[in-house]
Backbone bond lengths (Angstrom), bond angles and torsions (degrees), N, CA, C in turn:
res aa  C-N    CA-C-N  psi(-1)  N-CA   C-N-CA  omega(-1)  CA-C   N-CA-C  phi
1 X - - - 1.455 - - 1.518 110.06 -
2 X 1.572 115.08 -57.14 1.366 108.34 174.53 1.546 121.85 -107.00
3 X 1.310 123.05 127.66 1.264 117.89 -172.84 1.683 114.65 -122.51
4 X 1.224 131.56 178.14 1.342 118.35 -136.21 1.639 76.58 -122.80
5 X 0.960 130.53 68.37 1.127 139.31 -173.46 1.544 115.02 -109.39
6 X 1.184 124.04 117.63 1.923 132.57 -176.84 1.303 102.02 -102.47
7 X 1.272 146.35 17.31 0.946 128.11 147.13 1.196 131.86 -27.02
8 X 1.383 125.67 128.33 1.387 119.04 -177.74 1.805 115.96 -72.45
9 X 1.159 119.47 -21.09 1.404 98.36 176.88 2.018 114.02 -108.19
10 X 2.068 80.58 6.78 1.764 72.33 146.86 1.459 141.08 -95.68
11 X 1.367 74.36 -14.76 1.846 90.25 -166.93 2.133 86.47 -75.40
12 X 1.218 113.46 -61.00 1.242 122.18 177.22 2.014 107.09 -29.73
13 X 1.415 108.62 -46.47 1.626 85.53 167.67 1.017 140.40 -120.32
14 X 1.488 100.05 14.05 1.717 118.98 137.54 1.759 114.33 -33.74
15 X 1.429 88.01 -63.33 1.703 97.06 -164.64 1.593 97.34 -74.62
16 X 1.030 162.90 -17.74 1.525 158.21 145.78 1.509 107.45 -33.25
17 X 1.325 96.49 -78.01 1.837 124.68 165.76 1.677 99.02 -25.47
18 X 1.168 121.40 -75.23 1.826 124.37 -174.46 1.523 116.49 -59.49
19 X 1.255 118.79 -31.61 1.292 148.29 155.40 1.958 109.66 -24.82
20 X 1.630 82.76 -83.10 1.590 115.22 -173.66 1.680 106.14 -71.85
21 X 1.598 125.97 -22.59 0.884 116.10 156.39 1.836 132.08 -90.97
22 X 1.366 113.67 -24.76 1.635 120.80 145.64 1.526 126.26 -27.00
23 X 1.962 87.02 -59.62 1.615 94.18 -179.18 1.519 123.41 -71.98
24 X 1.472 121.46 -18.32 1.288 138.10 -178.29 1.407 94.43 -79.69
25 X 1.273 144.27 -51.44 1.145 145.82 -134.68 1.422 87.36 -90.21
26 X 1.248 129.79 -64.45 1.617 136.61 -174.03 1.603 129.41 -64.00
27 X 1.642 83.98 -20.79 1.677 94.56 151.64 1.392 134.83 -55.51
28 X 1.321 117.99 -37.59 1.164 145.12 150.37 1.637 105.66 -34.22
29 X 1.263 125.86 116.62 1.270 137.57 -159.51 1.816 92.35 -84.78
30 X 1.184 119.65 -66.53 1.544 129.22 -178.05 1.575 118.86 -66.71
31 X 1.251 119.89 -4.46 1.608 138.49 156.13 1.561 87.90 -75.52
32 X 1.188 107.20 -103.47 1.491 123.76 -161.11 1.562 116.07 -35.63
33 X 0.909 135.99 -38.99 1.792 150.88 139.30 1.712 101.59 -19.66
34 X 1.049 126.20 -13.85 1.516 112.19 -155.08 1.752 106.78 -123.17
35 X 1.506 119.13 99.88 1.002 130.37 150.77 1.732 125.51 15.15
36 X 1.229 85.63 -65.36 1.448 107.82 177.39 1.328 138.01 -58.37
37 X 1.286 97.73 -28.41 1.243 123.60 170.13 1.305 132.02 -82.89
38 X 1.253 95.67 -39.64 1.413 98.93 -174.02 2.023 105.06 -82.59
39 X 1.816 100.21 -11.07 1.576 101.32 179.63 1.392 92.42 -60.32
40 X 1.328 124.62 -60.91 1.622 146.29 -147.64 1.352 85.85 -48.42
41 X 1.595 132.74 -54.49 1.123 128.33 -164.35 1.449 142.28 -62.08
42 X 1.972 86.97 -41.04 1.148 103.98 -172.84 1.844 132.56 -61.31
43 X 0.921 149.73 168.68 1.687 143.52 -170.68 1.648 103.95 -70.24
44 X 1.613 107.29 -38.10 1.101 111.16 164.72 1.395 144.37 -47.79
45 X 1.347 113.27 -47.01 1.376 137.38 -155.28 1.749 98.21 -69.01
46 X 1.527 106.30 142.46 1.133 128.26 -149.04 1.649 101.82 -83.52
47 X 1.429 97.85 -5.44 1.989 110.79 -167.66 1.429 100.76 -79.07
48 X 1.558 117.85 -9.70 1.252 136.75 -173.33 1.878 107.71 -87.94
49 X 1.212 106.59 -24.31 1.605 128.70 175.35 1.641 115.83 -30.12
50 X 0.671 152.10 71.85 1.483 129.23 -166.59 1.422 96.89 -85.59
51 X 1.770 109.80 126.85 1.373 116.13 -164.19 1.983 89.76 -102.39
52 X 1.629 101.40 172.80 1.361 113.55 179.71 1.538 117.53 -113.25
53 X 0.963 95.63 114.37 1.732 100.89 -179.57 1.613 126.86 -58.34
């Protein structure tokens, strides 16, 4: 199902796809309400960290 593929017009509707599911998700009044979420999102947020093993 998922393959590690860089194709440019896969990656291109990947990112539509993540897009259209972001925007669905935040539509959601009690998603979007939530702190937490919007950390996860932000450029900032530490979930972005890539830690070292």
């Amino acid at each position: 199902i998922f393959s590690s593929s860089t194709e440019d017009a896969f990656v291109h509707q990947r990112c539509i796809q993540l897009d259209k599911y972001l925007q669905d998700l935040l539509s959601i009044a009690n998603v979007a309400e939530q702190h937490e979420v919007w950390d996860f999102l932000s450029a900032s947020s530490k979930a972005w960290i890539l830690w070292e093993l």
